[in-house]
C-alpha positions as CSV (number, residue, x, y, z in Angstrom):
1,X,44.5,174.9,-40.8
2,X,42.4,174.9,-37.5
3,X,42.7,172.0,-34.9
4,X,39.7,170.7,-34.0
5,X,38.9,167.8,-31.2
6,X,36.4,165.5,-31.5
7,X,34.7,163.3,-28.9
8,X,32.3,160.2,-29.4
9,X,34.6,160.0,-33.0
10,X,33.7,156.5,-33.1
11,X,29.9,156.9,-33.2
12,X,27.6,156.9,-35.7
13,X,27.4,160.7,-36.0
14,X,30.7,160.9,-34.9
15,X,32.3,159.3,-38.1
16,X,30.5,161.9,-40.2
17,X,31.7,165.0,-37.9
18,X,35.2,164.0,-39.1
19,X,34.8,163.4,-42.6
20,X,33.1,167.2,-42.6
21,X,36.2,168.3,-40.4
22,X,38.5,166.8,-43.0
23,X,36.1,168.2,-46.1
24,X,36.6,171.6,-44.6
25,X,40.1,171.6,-44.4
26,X,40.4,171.2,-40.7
27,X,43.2,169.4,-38.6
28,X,41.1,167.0,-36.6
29,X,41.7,164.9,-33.9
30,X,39.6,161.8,-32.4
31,X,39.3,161.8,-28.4
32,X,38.0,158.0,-27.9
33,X,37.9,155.2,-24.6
34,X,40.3,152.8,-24.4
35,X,38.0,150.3,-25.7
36,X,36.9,152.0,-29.1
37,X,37.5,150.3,-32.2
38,X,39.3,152.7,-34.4
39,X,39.9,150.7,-37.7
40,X,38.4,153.8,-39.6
41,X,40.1,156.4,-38.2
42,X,43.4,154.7,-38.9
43,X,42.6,154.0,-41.7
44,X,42.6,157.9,-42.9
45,X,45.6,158.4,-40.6
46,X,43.6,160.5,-38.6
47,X,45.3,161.3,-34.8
48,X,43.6,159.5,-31.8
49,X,44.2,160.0,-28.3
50,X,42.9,157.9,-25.9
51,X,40.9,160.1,-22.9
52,X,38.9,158.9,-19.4
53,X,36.3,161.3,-19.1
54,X,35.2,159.9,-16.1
55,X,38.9,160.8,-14.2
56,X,39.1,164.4,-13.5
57,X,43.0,164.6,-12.7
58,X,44.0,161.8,-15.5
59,X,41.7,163.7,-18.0
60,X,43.6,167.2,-17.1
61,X,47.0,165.2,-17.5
62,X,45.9,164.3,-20.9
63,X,44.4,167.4,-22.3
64,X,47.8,169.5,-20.4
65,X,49.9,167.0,-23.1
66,X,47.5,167.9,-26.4
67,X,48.0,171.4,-28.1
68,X,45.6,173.7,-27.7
69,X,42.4,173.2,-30.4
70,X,40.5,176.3,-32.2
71,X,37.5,174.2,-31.5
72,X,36.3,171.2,-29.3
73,X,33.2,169.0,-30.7
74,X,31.6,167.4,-27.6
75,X,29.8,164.5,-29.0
76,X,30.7,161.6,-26.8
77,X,27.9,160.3,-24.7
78,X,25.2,157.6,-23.7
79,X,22.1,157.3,-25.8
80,X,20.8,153.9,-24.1
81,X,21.2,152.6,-20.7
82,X,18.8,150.8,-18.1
83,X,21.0,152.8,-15.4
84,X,19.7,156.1,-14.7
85,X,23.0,157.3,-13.1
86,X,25.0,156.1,-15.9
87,X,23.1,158.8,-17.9
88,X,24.1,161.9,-15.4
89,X,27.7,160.0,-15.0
90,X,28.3,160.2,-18.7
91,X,26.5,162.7,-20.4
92,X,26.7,165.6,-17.9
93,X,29.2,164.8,-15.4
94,X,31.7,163.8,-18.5
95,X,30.8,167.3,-19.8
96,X,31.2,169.2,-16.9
97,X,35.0,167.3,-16.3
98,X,35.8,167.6,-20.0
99,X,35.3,171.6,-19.8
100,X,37.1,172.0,-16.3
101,X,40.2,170.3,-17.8
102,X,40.4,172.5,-20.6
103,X,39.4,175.6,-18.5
104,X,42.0,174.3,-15.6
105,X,45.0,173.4,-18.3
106,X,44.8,177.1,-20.2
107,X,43.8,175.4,-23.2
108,X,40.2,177.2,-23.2
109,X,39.1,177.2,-27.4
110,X,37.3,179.5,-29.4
111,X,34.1,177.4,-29.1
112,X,32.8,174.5,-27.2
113,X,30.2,172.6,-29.5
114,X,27.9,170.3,-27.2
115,X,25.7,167.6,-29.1
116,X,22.4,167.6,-27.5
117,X,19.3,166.5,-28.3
118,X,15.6,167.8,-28.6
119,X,15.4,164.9,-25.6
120,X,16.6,167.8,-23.6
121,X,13.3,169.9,-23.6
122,X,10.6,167.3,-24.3
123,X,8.1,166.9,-26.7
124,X,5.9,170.1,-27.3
125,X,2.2,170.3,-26.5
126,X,0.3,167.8,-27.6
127,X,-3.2,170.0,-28.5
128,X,-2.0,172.7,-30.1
129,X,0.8,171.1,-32.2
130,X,2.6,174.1,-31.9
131,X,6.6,173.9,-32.6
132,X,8.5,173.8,-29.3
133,X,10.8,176.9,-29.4
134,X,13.8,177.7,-27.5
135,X,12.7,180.0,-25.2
136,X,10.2,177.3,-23.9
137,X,10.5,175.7,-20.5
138,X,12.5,172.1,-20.7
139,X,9.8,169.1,-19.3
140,X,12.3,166.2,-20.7
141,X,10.4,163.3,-20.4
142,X,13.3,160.4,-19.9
143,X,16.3,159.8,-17.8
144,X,18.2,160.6,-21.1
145,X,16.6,164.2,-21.9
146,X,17.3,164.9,-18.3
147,X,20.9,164.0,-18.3
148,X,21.5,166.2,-21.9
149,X,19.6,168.8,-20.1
150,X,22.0,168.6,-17.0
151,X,24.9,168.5,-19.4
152,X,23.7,171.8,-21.1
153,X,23.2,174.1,-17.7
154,X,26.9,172.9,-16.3
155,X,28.5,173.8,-19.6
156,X,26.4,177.2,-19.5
157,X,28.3,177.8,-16.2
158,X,31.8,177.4,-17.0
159,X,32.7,180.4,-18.9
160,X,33.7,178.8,-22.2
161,X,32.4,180.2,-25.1
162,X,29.9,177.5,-25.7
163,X,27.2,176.1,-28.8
164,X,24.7,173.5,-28.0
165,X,22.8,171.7,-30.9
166,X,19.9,169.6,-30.1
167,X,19.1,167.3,-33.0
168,X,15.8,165.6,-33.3
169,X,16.0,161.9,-34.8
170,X,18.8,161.3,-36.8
171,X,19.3,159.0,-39.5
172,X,21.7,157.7,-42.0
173,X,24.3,155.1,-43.0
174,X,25.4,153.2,-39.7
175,X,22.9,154.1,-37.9
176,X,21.5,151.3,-35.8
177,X,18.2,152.3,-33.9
178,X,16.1,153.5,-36.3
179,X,17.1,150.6,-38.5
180,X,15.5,148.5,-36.3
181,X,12.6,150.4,-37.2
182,X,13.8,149.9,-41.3
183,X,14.3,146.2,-40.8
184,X,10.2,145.7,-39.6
185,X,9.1,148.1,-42.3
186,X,10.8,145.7,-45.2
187,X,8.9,142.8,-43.4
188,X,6.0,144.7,-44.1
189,X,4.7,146.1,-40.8
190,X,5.4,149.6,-39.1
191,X,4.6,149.6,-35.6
192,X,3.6,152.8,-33.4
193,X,3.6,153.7,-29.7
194,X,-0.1,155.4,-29.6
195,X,-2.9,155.6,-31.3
196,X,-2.8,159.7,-31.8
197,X,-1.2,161.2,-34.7
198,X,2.1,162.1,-34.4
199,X,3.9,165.2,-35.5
200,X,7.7,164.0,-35.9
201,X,10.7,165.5,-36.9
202,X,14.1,164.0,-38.7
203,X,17.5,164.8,-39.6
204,X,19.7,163.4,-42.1
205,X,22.9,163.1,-40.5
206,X,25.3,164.7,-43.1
207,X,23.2,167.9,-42.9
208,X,23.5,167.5,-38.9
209,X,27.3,167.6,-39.7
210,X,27.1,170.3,-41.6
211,X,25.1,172.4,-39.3
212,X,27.5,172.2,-36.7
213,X,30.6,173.4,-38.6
214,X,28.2,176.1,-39.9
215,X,27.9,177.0,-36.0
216,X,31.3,177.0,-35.2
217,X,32.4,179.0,-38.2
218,X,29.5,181.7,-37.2
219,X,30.4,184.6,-35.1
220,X,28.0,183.8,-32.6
221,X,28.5,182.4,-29.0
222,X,26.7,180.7,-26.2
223,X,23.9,180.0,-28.3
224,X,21.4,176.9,-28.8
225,X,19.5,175.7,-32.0
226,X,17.0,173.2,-32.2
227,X,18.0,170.7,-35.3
228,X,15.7,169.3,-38.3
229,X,15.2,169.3,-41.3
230,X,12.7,171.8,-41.4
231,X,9.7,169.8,-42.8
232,X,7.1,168.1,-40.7
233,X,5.8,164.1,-41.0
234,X,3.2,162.3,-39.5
235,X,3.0,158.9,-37.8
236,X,2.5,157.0,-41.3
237,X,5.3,158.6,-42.9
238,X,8.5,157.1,-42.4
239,X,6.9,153.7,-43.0
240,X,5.2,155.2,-46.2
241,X,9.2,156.3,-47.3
242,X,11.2,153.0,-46.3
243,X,8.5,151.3,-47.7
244,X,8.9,153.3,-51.1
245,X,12.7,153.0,-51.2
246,X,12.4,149.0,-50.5
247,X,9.7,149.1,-53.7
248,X,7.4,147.0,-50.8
249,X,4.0,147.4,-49.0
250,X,3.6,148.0,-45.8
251,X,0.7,148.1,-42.8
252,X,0.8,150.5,-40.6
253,X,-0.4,149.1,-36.8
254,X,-0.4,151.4,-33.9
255,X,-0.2,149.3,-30.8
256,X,-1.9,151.0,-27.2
257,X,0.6,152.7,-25.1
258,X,0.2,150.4,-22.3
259,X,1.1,147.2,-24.8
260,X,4.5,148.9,-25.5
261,X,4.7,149.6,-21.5
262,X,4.4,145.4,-21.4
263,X,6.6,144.7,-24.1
264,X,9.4,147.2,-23.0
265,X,9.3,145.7,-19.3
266,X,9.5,142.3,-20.7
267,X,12.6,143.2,-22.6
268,X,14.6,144.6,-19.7
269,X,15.5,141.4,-18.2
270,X,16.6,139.7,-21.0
271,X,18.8,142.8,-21.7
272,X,20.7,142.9,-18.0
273,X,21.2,139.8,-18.3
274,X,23.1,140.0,-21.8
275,X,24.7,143.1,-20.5
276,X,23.1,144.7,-23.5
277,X,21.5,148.1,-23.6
278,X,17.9,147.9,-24.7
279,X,16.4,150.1,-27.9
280,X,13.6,150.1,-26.2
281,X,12.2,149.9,-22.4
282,X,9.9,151.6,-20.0
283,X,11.8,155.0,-20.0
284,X,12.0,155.1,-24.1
285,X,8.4,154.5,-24.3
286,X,7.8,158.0,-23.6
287,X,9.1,159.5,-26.0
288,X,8.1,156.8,-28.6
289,X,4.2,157.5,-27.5
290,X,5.0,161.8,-27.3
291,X,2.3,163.5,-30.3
292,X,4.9,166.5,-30.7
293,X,8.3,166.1,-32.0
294,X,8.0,169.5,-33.6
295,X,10.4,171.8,-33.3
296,X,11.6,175.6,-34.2
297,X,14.2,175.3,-36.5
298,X,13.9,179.1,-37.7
299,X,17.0,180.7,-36.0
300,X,19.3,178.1,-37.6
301,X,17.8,180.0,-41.3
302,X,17.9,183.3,-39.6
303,X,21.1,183.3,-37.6
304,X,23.4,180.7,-39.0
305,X,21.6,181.1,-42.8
306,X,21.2,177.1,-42.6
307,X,19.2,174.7,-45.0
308,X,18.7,171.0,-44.9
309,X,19.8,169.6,-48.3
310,X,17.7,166.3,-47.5
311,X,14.1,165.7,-46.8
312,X,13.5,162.1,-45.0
313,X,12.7,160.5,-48.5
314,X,16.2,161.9,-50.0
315,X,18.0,160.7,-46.9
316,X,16.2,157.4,-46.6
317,X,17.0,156.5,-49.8
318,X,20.9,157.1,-49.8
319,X,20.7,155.2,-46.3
320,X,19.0,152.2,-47.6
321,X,21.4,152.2,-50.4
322,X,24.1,152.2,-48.1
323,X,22.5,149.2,-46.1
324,X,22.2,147.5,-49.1
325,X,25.8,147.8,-50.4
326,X,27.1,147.0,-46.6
327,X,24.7,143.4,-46.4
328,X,22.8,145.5,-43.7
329,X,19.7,144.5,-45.8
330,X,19.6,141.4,-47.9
């Protein structure tokens, strides 16, 4: 039975990286912040340890009194912030203290699996449509992509034998972002940033769990894979789904770039004040408003002999049956 360490095991992804550690027959651990709420994990008497990422010495002292682990998932991080530097702070300069310790405390694992994000490199070109591949040049396009960027090029240089998956847009039960999205859509209306038509990409979240035990059971190392679920949808589509799992109608209205801009700065206030981090504000709006959201997803076929098992309208409708059955939706 392999140990395994989880970070960011309280998340919305990270829930479902432990229930595939415990489906594989792995001996997981949760690393979570003091604050976390950790009902579920108790509940299946899984081990929790309490780690400050942010405290270099502390953070040694703690991983020096944990047994070594086969493999470390590195999923903790921030996803929304009107801060800029709590973005580097967490995402990369967590990352970057989080591999020292282990490195520092001789408790190096077989594989160090970073959750990225297709934020990381940016949307692809716009004219050609063409699927941004890994060899391309990273132009992330907000604070966020930059930070999961950073956080990728100070793992590279550590030494530790390393994976990085970048997922594009992921979705499932729990998830709270794009049900924002969910909620409009059952009221009838599915907003856009931008006129164009987009090319986006989605990923269920138990195949994104999936994948990344695929990629730490694979003999490969220091490697990165772009992660979706290999089909391509347009702007109209994932209202066109929802819309179809919630048996409604819906209209479609894409709103001018600049109107999002206003609305977004509008929002920002209200949010400091609330100490709340926004789903959407001036930094967000560029990647709302990006055409290309496709991505190469061929190497994780190729090298890690990888399939989606759901397609947005599979996924959407197992998440809006969990919505239903947790009151999400009434």
């Amino acid at each position: 039975m392999k140990r395994i360490l989880i970070t960011g095991a309280t998340g919305f992804i990270g829930r479902f990286l432990v229930a595939e550690a415990l489906r594989r027959g792995y001996d997981p651990m949760a690393a979570v912040r003091q604050t976390s709420k950790t009902g579920h994990l108790d509940a299946m008497r899984l081990p929790v340890v309490t780690c400050d990422f942010s405290a270099g010495g502390r953070l040694n002292d703690r991983i020096r009194s944990l047994p070594r682990f086969d493999y470390v998932i590195h999923n903790a991080g921030v996803t929304k912030s009107l801060d800029r530097h709590e973005y580097f702070q967490v995402n990369a300069g967590n990352t970057g203290r989080l591999a020292d310790a282990l490195l520092q405390t001789g408790r190096m694992p077989d594989k160090f699996l970073l959750m990225s994000s297709l934020a990381a490199f940016g949307p692809g070109d716009s004219a050609s449509g063409e699927p941004i591949l890994r060899t391309a040049t990273p132009r992330p396009v907000t604070a966020y992509g930059e930070s999961k960027l950073a956080a990728e090029r100070i793992l590279a240089e550590k030494g530790l034998p390393y994976m990085i998956i970048r997922p594009t847009a992921v979705y499932g039960p729990g998830e709270r972002d794009i049900f924002e999205a969910i909620k409009l859509i059952r009221h009838g209306v599915a907003l856009q940033a931008g006129r164009k038509n987009q090319r986006l990409t989605f990923m269920y979240v138990k195949d994104l769990a999936r994948l990344v035990f695929d990629a730490l059971e694979s003999p490969h190392v220091n490697r990165a894979y772009f992660a979706a679920d290999g089909n391509l949808y347009g702007s109209r589509d994932l209202g066109r789904i929802v819309a179809m799992c919630l048996a409604g109608r819906v209209t479609h209205v894409a709103l001018p770039v600049w109107l999002v801009r206003i609305i977004a700065a509008a929002a920002e206030p209200a949010c400091r004040m609330l100490k709340k981090a926004p789903v959407l504000n001036r930094d967000k709006v560029h990647e709302l408003a990006a055409c290309n959201w496709n991505c190469d997803v061929e190497p994780l076929r190729a090298e890690l002999n990888f399939r989606s098992e759901y397609d947005l309208a599979r996924g959407m409708r197992e998440t809006i049956d969990w919505y239903r059955r947790e009151k999400w939706l009434r």
